[in-house]
C-alpha positions in Angstrom: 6.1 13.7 25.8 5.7 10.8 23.4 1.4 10.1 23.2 0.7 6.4 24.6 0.4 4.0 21.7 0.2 0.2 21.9 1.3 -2.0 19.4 -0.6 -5.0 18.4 0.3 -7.5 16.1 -2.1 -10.1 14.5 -1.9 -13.1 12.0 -2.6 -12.8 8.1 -2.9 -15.1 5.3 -1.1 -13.3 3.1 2.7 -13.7 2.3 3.8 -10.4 4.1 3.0 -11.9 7.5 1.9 -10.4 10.8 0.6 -6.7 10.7 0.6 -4.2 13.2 -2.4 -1.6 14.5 -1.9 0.6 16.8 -4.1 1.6 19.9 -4.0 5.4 20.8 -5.0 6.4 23.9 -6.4 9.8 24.0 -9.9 11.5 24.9 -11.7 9.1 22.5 -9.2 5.5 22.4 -8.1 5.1 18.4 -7.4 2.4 16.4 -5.3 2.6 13.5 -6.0 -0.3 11.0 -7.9 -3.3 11.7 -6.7 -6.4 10.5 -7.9 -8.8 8.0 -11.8 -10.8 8.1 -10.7 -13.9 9.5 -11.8 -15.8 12.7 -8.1 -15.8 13.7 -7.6 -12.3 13.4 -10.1 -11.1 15.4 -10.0 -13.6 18.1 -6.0 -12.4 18.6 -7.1 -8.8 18.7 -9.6 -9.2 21.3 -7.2 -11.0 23.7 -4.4 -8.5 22.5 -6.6 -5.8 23.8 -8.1 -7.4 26.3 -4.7 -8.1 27.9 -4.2 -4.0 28.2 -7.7 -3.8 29.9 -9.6 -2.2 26.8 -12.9 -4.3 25.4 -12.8 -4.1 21.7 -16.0 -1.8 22.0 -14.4 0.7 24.0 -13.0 1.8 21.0 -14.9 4.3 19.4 -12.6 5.9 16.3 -10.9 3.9 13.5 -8.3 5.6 11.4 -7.1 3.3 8.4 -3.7 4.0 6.5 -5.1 2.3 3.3 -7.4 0.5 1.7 -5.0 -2.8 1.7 -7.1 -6.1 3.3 -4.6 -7.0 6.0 -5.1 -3.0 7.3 -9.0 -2.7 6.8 -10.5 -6.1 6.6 -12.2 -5.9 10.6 -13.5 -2.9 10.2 -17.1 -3.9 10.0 -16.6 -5.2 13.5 -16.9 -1.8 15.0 -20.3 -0.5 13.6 -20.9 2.3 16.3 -17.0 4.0 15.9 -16.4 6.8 13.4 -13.8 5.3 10.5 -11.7 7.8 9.2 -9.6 7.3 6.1 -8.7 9.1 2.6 -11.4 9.6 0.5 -10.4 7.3 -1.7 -10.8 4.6 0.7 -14.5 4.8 0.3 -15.2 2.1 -2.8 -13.4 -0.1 -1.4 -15.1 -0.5 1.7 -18.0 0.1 0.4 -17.6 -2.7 -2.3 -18.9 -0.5 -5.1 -19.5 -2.7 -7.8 -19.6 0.0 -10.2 -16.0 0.9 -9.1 -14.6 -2.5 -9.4 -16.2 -3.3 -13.2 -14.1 0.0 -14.2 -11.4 -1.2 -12.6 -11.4 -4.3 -14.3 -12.5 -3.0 -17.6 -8.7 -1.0 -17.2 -6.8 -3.4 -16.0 -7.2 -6.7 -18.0 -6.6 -5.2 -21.7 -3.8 -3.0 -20.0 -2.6 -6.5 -18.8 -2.8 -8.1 -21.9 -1.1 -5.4 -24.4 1.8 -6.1 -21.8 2.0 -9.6 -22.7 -0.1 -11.1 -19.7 -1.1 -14.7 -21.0 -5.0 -15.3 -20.7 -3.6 -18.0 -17.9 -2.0 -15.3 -15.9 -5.1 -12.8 -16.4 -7.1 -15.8 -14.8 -4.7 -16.0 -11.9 -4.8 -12.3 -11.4 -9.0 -12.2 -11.5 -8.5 -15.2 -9.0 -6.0 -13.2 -6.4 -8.4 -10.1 -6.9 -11.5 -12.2 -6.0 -9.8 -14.0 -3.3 -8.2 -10.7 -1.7 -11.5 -8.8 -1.4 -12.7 -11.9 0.3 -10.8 -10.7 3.6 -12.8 -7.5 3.3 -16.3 -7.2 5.3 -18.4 -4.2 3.4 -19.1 -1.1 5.7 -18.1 2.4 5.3 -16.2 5.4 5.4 -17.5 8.3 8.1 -14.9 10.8 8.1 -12.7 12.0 4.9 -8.6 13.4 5.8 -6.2 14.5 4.1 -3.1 16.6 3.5 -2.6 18.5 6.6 -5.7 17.4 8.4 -5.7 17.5 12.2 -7.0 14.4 13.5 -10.3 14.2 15.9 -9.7 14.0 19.3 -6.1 13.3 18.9 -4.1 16.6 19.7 -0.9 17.3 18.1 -1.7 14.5 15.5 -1.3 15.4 11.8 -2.4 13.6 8.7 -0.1 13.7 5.5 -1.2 12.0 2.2 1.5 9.1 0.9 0.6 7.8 -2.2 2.9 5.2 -4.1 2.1 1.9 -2.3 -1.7 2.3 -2.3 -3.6 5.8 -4.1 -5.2 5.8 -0.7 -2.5 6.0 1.9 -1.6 8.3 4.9 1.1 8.6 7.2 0.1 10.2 10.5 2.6 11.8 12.5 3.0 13.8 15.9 4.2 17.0 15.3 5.5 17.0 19.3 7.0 14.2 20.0 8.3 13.4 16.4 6.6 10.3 16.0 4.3 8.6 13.7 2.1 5.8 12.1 3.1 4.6 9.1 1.5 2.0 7.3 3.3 0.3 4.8 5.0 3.1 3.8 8.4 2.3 5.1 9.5 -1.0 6.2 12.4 -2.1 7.8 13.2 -5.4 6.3 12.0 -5.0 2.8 10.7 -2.6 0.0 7.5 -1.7 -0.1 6.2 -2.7 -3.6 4.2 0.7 -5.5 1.4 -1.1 -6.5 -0.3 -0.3 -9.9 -3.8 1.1 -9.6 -6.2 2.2 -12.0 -7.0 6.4 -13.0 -9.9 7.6 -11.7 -12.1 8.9 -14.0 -11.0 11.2 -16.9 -7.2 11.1 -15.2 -3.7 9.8 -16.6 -2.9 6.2 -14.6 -1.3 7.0 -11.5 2.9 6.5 -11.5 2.9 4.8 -8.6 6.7 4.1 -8.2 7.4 7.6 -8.7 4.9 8.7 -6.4 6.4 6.2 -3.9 9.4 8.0 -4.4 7.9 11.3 -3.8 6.3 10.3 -0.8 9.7 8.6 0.7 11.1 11.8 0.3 8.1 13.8 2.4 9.1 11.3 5.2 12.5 12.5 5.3 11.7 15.9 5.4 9.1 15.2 8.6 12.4 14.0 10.7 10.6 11.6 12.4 12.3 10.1 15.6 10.2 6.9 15.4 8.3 5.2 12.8 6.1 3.0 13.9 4.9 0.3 10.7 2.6 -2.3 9.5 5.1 -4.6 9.6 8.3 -5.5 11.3 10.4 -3.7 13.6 9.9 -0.4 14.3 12.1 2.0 12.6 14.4 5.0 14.3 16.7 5.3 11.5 14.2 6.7 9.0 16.5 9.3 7.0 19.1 6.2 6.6 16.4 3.9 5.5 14.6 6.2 3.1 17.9 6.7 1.3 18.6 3.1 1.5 15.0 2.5 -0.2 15.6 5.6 -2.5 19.4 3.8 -3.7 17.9 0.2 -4.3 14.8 1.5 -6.9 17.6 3.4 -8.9 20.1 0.0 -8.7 17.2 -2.7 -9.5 15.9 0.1 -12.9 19.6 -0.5 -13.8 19.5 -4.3 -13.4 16.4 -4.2 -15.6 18.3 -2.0 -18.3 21.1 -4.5 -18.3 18.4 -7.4 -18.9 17.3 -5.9 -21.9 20.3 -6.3 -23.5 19.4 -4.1 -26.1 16.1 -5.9 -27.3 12.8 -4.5 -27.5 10.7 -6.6 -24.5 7.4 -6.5 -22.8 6.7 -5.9 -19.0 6.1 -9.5 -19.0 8.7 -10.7 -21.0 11.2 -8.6 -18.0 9.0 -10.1 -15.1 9.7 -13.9 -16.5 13.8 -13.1 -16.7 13.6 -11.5 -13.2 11.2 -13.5 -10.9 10.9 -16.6 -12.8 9.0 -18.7 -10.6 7.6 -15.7 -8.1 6.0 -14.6 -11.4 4.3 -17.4 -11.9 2.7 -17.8 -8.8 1.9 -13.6 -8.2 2.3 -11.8 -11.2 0.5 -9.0 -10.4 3.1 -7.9 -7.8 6.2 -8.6 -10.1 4.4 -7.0 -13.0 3.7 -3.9 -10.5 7.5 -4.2 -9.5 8.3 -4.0 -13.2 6.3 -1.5 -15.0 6.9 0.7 -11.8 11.2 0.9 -12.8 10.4 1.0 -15.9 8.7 4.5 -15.4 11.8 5.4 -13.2 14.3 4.4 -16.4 11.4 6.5 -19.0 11.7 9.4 -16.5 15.3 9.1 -16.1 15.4 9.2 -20.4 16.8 5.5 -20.7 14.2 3.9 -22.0 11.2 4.3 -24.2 8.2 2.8 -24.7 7.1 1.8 -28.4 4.0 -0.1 -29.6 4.2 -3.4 -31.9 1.0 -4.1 -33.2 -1.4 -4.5 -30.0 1.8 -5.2 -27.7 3.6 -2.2 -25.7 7.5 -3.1 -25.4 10.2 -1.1 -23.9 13.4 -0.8 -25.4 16.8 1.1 -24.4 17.2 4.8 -25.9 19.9 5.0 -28.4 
């Protein structure tokens, strides 16, 4: 028997739209995600759950898929429930300011000896700022991870996802063959692998090729129904994963054929490819970018070579 879940679907301000949570009923009634800190948001989640009889304080466990504002911003808003995540969800809700200056201190030279202009880094500390702004500081209660049974939710498995955030998980019924998903497949477009920084004393994460790892793990699962964060839910996942799988490989060959031979930066590739999406996010074209260009490294097509204080990437001979 499927487990009773209830999708609810409230506004962002971000690009990507709508996202969806998911109520669980079950001994103790779940919440997966939360929503972003705005007014908006949390006035259409109370009437959402009004309108299927539950007060927003009856629920007493939050489980988030990642650390990404749209899925954790509310969060806050429930300071008597147990919040559950990945451990590396923790600095993030907990706004550790110590966290955030290493972060930095990695990303903006990293930034820059890809050919980020000191405009574009200002754009990116803007986004960065603005982006946390949708977050609330609380906490973490209860770590998960790979193979984790869930608390009070029988049958319910947790299985770590990395590639679009360090911190995701999937959770799936083992049963009925269904799970939560996150933004780890979606049905109209690609999840982007989003660069983060290493932790401490570690290589930089690969995210694309983690993303591509994890895509495969949700095939393996045969999951009859995906719920996501956003857009339709998804019954074909084996198709779509091979879909998803089959368009990284075809857009690391459209960036090989953009080279053209030449040695070029990551930023030099995000300006022929985006052009004006660049401009206005280039953060998420540059993540986009750097992310093939590990794919095309791994798959021995491309090298990376240093010019001075500038990284470029040129074709293999």
């Amino acid at each position: 028997m499927e487990p009773s879940i209830h999708q609810l679907t409230i506004p962002t301000p971000f690009r990507v739209g709508p996202v969806h949570l998911y109520l669980i009923e079950g001994p103790v009634l779940t919440l997966v995600d939360t929503g972003p800190n705005t007014a908006e948001a949390w006035d259409e989640l109370t009437v959402q759950l009004r309108s299927i009889g539950v007060d927003p304080y009856d629920v007493k466990q939050i489980i988030l898929t990642h650390h990404h504002p749209d899925h954790v911003g509310l969060t806050f808003r429930w300071p008597e429930a147990t919040i559950i995540g990945h451990s590396l969800l923790r600095p993030w809700l907990e706004k550790d300011e110590q966290f955030f200056a290493e972060y930095a201190n990695f990303f903006y030279p990293f930034y820059r000896q890809h050919g980020l202009s000191d405009q574009h880094l200002k754009q990116v500390k803007k986004s960065y700022v603005d982006y946390l702004g949708f977050v609330k500081e609380t906490t973490l209660d209860t770590e998960v991870g790979e193979g984790d049974e869930l608390p009070f939710l029988p049958d319910w498995v947790v299985y770590e996802a990395p590639g679009h955030a360090q911190s995701h998980i999937l959770l799936y019924h083992r049963k009925a063959q269904v799970a939560i998903g996150g933004d780890v497949l979606l049905a109209s477009v690609s999840s982007n692998a989003l660069l983060e920084a290493p932790k401490k004393g570690e290589p930089k994460p690969k995210s694309l090729l983690q993303y591509r790892d994890t895509l495969r793990k949700v095939k393996q699962l045969s999951i009859k129904k995906l719920y996501p964060g956003h857009g339709p839910v998804i019954e074909n996942v084996a198709e779509l994963v091979d879909q998803r799988l089959l368009a990284h490989e075809k857009r690391a060959q459209d960036i090989l054929q953009l080279m053209n031979g030449e040695a070029m930066t990551v930023t030099d590739l995000c300006e022929r490819l985006f052009a004006d999406v660049h401009q206005g996010q280039p953060e998420l074209t540059f993540s986009e970018v750097y992310g093939h260009l590990e794919l095309l490294m791994v798959n021995e097509q491309v090298e990376q070579v240093q010019q001075g204080e500038r990284c470029l990437f040129k074709m293999n001979d």
